[in-house]
DSSP file (Angstrom, degrees, kcal/mol; ACC not computed):
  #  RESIDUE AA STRUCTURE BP1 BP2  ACC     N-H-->O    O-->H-N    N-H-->O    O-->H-N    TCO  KAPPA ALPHA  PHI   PSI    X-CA   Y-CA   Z-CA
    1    1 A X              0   0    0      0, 0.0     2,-0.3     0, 0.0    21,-0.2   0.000 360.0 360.0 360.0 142.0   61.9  147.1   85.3
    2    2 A X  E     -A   21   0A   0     19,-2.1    19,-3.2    20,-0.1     2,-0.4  -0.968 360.0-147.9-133.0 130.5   64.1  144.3   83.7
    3    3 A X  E     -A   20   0A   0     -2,-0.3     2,-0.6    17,-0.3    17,-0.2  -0.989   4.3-155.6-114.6 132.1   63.5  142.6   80.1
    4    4 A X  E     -A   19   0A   0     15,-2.3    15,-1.2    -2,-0.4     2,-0.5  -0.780   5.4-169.3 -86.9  81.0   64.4  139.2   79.3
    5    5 A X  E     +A   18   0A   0     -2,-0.6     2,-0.4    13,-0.2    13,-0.2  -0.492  26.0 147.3 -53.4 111.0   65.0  138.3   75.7
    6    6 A X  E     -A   17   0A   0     11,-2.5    11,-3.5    -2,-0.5     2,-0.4  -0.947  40.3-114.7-144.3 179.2   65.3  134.2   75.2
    7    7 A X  E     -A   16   0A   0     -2,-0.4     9,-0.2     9,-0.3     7,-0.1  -0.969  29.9-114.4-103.4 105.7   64.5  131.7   72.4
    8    8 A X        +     0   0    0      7,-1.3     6,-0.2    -2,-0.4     8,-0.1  -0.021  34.8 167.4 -20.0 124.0   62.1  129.2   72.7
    9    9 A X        +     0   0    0      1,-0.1    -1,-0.1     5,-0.1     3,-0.1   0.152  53.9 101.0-131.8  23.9   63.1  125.7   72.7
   10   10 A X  S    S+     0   0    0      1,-0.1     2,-0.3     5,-0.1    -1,-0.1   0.915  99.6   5.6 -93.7 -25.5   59.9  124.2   73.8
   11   11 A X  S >  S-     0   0    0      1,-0.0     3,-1.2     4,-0.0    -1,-0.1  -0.909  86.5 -93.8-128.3-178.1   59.3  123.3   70.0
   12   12 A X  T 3  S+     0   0    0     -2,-0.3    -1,-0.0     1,-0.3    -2,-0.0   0.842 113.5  76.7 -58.6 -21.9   61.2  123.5   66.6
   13   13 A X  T 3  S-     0   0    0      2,-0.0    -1,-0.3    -4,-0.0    -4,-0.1   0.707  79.9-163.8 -62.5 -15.2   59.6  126.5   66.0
   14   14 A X    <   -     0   0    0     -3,-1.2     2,-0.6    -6,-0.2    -5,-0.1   0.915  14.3-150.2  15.1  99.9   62.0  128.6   68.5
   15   15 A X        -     0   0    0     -4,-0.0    -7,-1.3    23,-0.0     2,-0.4  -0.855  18.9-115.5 -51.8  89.8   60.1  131.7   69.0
   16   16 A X  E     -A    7   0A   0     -2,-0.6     2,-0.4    -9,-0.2    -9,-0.3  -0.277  44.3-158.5  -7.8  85.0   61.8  134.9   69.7
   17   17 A X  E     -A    6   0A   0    -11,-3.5   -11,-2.5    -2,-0.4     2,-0.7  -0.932  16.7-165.0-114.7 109.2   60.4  135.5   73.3
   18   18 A X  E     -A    5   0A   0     13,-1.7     2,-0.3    -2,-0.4    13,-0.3  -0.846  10.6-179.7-124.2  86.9   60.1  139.0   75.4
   19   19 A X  E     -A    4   0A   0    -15,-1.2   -15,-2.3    -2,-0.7     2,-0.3  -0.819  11.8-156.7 -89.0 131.9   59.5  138.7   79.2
   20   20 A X  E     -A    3   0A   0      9,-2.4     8,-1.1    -2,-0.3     9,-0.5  -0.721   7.5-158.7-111.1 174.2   59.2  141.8   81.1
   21   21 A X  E     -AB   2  27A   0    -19,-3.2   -19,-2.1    -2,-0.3     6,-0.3  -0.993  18.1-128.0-134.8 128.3   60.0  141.8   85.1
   22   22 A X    >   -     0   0    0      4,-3.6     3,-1.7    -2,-0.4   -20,-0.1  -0.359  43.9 -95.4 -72.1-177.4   58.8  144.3   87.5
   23   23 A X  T 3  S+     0   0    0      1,-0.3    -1,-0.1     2,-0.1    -2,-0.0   0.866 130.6  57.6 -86.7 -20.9   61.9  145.8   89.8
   24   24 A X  T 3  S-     0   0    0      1,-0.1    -1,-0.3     2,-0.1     3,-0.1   0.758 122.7-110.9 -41.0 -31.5   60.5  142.7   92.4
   25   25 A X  S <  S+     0   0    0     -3,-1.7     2,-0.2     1,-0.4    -2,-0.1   0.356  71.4 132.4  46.5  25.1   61.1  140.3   89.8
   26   26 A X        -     0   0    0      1,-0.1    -4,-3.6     2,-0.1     2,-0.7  -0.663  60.9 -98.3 -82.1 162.2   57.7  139.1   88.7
   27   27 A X  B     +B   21   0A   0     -6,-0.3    -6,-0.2    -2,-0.2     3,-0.1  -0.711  36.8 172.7 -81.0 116.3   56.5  138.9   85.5
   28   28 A X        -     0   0    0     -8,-1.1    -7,-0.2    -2,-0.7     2,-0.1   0.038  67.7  -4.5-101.5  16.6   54.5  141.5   84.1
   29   29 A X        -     0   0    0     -9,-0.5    -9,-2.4     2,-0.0     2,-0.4  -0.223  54.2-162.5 162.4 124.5   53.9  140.8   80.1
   30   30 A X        -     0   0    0    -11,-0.2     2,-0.3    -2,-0.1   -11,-0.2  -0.866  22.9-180.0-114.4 155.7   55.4  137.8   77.8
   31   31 A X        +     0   0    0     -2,-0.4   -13,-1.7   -13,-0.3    -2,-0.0  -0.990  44.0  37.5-150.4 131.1   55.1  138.6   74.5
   32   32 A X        +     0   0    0      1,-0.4     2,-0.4    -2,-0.3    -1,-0.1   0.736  69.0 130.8  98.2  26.5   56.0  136.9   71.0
   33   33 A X        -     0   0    0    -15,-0.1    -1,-0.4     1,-0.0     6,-0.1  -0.912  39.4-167.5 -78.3 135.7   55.2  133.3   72.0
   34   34 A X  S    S+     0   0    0     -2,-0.4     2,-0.2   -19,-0.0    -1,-0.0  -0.143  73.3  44.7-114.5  11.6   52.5  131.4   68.9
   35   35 A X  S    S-     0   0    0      1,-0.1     4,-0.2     2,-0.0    -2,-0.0  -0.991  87.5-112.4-164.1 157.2   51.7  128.5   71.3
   36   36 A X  S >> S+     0   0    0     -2,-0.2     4,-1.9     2,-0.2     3,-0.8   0.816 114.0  51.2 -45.4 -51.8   50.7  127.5   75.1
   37   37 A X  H 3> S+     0   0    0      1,-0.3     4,-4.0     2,-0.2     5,-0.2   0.972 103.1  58.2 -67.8 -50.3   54.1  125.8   75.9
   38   38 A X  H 34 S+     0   0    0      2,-0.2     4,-0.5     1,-0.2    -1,-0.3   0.537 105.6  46.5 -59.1  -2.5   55.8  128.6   74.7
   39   39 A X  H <> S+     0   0    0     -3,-0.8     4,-2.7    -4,-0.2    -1,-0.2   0.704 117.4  48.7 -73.1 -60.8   54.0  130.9   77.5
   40   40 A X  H  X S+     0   0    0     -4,-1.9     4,-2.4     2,-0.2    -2,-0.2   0.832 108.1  51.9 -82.8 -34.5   54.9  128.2   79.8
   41   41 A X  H >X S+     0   0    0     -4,-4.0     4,-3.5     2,-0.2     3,-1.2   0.984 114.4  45.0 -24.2 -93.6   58.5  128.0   78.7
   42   42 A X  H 3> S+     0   0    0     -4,-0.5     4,-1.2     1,-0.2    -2,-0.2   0.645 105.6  54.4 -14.7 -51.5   58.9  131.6   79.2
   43   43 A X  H 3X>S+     0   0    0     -4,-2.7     4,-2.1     2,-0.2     5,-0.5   0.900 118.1  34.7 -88.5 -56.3   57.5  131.9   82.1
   44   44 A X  H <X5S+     0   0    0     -4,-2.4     4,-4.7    -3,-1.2    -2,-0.2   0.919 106.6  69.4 -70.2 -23.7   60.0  128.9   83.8
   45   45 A X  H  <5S+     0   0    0     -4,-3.5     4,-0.5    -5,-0.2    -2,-0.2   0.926 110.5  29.5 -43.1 -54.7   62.7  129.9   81.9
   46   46 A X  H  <5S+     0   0    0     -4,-1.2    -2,-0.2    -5,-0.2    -1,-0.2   0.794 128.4  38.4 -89.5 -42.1   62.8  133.2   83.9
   47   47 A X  H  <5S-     0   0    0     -4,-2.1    -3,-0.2    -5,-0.2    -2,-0.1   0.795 136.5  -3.9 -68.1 -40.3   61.5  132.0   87.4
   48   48 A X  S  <<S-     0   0    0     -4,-4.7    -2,-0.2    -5,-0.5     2,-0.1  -0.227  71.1-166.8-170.9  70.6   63.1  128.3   87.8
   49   49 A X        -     0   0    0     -4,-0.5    28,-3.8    -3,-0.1     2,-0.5  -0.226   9.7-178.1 -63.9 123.1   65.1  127.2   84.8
   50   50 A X  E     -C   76   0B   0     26,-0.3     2,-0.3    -2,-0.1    26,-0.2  -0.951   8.7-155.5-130.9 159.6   65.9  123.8   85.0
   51   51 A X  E     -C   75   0B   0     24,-0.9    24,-1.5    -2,-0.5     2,-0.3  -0.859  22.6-118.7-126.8 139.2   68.2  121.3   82.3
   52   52 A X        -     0   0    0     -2,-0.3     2,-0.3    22,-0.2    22,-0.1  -0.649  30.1-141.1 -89.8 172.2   68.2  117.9   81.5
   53   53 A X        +     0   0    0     -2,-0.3    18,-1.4    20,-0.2     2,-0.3  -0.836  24.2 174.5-126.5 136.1   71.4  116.6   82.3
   54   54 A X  E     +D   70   0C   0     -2,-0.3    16,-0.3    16,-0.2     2,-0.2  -0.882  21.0 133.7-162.4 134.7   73.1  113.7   79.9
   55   55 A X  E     -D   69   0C   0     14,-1.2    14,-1.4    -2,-0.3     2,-0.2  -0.619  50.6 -94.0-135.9-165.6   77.0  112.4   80.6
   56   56 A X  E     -D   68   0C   0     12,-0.3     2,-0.3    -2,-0.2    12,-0.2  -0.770  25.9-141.9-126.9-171.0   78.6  109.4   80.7
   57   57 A X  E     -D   67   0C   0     10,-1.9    10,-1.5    -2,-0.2     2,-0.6  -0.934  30.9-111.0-147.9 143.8   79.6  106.6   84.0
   58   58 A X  E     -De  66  91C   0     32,-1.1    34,-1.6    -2,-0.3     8,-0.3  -0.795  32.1-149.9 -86.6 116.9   82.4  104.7   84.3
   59   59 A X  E     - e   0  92C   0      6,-2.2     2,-0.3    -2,-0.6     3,-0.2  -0.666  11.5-146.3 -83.1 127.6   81.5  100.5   83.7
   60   60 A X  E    S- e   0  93C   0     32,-1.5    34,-1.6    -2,-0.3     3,-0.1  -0.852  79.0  -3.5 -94.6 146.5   83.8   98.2   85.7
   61   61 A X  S    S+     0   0    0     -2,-0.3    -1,-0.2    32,-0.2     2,-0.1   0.545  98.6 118.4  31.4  37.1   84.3   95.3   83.9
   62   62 A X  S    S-     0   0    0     -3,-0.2    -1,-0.1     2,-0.2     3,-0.1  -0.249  77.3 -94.8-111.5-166.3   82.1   95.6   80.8
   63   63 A X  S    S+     0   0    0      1,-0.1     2,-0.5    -2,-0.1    -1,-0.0   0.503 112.0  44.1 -93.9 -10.3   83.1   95.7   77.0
   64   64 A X  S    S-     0   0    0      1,-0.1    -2,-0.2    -4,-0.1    -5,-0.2  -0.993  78.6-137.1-136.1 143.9   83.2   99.5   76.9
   65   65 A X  S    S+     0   0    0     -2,-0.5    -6,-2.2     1,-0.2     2,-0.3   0.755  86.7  40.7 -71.3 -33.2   84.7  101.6   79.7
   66   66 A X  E     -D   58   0C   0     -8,-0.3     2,-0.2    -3,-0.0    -8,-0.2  -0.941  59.0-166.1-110.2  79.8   81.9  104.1   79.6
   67   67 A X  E     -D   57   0C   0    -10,-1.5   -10,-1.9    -2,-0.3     2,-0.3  -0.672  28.6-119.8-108.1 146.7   78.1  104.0   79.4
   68   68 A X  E     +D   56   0C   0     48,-0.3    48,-1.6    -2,-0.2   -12,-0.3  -0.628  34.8 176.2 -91.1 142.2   75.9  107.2   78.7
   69   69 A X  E     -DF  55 115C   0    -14,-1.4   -14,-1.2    46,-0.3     2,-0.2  -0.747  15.5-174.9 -96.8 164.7   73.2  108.6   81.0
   70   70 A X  E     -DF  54 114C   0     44,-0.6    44,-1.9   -16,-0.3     2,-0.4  -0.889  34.5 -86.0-142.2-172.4   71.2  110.9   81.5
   71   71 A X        -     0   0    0    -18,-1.4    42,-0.1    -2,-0.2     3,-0.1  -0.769  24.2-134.7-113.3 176.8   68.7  112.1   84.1
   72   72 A X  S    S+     0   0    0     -2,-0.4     2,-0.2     1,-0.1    -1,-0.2   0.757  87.3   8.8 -91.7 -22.2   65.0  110.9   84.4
   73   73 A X  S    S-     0   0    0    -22,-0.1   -20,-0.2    -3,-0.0     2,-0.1  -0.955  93.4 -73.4-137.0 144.7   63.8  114.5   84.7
   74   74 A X        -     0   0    0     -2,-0.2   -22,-0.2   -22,-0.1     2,-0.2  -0.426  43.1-153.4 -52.2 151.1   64.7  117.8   84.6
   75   75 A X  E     -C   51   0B   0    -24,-1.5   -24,-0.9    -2,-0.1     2,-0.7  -0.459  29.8 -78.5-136.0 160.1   66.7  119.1   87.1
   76   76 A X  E >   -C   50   0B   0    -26,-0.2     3,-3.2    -2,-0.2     4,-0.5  -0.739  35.7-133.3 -75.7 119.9   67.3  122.9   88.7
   77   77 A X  G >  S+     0   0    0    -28,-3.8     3,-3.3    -2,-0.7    -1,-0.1   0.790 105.2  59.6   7.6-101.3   69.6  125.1   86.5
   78   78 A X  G 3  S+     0   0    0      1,-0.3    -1,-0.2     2,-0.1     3,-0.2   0.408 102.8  55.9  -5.1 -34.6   71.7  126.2   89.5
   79   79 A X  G <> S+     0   0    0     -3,-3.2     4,-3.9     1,-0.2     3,-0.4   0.416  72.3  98.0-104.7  -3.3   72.7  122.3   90.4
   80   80 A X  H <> S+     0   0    0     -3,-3.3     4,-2.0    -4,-0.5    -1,-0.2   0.819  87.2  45.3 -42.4 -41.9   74.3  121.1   87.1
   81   81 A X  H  > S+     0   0    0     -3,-0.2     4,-1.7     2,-0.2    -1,-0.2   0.873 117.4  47.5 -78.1 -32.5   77.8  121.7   88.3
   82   82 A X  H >> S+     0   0    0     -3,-0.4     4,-1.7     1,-0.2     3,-1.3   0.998 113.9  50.9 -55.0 -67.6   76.8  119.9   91.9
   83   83 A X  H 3X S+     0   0    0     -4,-3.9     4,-1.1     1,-0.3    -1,-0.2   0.693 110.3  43.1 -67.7 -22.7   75.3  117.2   89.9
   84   84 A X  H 3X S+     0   0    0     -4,-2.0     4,-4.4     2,-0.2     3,-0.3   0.930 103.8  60.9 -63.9 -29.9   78.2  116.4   87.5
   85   85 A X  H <X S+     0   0    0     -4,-1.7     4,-0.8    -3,-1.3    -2,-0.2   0.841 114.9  40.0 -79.5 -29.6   80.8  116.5   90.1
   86   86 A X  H  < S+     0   0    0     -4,-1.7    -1,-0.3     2,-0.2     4,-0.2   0.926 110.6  62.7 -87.1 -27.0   78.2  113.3   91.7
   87   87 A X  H >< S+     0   0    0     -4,-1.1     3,-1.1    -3,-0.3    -2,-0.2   0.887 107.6  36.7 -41.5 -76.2   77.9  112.1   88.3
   88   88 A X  H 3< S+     0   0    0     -4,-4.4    -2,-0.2     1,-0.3    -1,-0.1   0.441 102.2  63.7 -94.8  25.1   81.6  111.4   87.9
   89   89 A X  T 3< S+     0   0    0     -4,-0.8    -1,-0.3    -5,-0.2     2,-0.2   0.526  95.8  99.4-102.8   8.1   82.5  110.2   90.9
   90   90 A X    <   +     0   0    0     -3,-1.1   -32,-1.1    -4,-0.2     2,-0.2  -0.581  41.8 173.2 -16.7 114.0   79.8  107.2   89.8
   91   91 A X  E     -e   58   0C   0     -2,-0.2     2,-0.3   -34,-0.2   -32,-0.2  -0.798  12.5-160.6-144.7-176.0   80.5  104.2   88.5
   92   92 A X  E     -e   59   0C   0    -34,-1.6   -32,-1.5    -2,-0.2     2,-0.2  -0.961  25.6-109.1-161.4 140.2   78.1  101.1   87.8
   93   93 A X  E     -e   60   0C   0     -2,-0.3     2,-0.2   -34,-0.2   -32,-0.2  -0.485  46.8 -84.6 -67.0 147.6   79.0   97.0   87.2
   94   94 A X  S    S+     0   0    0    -34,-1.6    -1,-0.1    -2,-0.2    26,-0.1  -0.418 102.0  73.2 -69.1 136.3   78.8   95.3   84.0
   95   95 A X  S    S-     0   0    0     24,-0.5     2,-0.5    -2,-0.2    25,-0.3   0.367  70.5-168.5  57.5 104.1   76.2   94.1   82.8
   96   96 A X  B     -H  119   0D   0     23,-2.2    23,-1.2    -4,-0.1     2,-0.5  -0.870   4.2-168.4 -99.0 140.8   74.3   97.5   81.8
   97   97 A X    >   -     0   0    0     -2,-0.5     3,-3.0    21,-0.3     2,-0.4  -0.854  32.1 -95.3-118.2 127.8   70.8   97.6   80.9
   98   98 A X  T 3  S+     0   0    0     -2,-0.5    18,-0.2     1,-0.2     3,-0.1  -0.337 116.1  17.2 -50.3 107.8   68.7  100.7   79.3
   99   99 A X  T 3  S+     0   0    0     16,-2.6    -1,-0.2    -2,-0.4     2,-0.1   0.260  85.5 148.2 124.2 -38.0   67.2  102.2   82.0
  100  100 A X    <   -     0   0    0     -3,-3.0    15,-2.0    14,-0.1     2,-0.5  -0.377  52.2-116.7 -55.0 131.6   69.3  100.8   84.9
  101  101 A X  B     +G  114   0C   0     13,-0.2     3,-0.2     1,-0.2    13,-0.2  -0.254  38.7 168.9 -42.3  96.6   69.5  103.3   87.8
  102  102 A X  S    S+     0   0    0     11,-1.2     2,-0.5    -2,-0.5    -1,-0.2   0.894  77.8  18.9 -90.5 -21.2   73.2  104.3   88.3
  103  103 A X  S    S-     0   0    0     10,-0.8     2,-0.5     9,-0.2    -1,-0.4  -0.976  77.0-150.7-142.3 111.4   72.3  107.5   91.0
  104  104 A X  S    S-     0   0    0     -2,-0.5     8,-0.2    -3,-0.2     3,-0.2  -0.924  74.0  -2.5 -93.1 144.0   68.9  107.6   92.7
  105  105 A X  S >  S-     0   0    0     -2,-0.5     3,-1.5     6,-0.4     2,-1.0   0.996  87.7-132.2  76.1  79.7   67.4  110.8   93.6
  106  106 A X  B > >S-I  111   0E   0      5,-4.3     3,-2.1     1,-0.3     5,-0.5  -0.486  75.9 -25.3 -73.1 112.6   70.2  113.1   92.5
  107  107 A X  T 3 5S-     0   0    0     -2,-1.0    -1,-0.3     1,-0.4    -2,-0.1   0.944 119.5 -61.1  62.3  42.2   71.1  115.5   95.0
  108  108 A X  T < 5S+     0   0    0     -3,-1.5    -1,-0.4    -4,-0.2    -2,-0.1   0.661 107.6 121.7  61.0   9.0   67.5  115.3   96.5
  109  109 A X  T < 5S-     0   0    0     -3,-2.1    -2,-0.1     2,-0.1    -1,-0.1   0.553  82.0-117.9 -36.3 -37.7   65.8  116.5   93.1
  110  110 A X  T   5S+     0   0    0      1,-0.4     2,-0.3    -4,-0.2    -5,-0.1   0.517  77.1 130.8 109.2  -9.0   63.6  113.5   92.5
  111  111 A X  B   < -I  106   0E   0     -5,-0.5    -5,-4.3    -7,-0.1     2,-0.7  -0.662  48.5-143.8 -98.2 145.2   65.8  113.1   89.1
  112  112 A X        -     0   0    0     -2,-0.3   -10,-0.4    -7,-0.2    -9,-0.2  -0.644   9.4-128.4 -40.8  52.5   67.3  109.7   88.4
  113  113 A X        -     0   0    0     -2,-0.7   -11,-1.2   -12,-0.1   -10,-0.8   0.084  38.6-164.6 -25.1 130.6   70.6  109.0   86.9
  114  114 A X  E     -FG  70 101C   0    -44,-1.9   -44,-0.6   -13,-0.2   -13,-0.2  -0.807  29.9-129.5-147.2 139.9   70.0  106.6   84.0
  115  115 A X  E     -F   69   0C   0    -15,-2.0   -16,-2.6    -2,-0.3     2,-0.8   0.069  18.2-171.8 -48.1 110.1   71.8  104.3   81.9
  116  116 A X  S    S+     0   0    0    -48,-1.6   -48,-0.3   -18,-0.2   -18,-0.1  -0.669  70.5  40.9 -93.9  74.5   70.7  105.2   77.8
  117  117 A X  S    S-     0   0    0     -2,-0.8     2,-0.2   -50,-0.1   -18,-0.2  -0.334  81.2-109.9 122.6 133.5   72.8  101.9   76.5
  118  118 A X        -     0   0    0     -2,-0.1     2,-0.3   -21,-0.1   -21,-0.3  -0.503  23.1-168.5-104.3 169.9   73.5   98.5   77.1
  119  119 A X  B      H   96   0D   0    -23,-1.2   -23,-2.2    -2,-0.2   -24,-0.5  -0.901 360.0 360.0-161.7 131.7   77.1   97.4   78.2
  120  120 A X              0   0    0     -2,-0.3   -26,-0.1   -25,-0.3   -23,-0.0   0.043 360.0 360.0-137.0 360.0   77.9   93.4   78.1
């Protein structure tokens, strides 16, 4: 049997959180969650943690070299390093718009890349 200590981020409250695992790895009792999301946290945290993702992309020709992204969804944990290394080989023309698509469908996830900031 394995216990998971983590912290709640699924609101401001951050909750002190105690998942226990049988030697399979299921979950057999969360404990010290105050709310529904915080169950549901817990519970992905430990099964299929996933991150939202936020860099920046290199603008050819624009007034700034750089425009910030993020991704449209979270993403699996595990693929973060994958997904930067696709991230910065990425680059997007000037004009940039809030919103524009610089990467669809990152690394077969479903997430977007997308531009947070406009670039003239």
């Amino acid at each position: 049997m394995a216990v998971r200590d983590i912290i709640c981020v699924a609101c401001p409250r951050g909750c002190p959180i105690k998942v226990t695992l049988d030697d399979a790895g299921n979950i057999t009792n969360i404990e010290g969650f105050t709310c529904k999301r915080g169950e549901e946290y817990a519970r992905a945290e430990v099964t299929h943690p996933e991150r939202s993702l936020t860099s920046t992309v290199k603008v050819i020709g624009g007034s700034a070299y750089v425009v910030p992204v993020k991704s449209s969804t979270a993403i699996p944990k595990e693929l973060l390093f994958d997904a930067m290394k696709e991230v910065n080989k990425a680059s997007i023309n000037a004009p940039v718009h809030i919103g524009d698509v610089v990467i669809k469908d990152l690394l077969g996830t479903g997430a977007d890349i997308v531009a947070t900031n406009e670039i003239d």
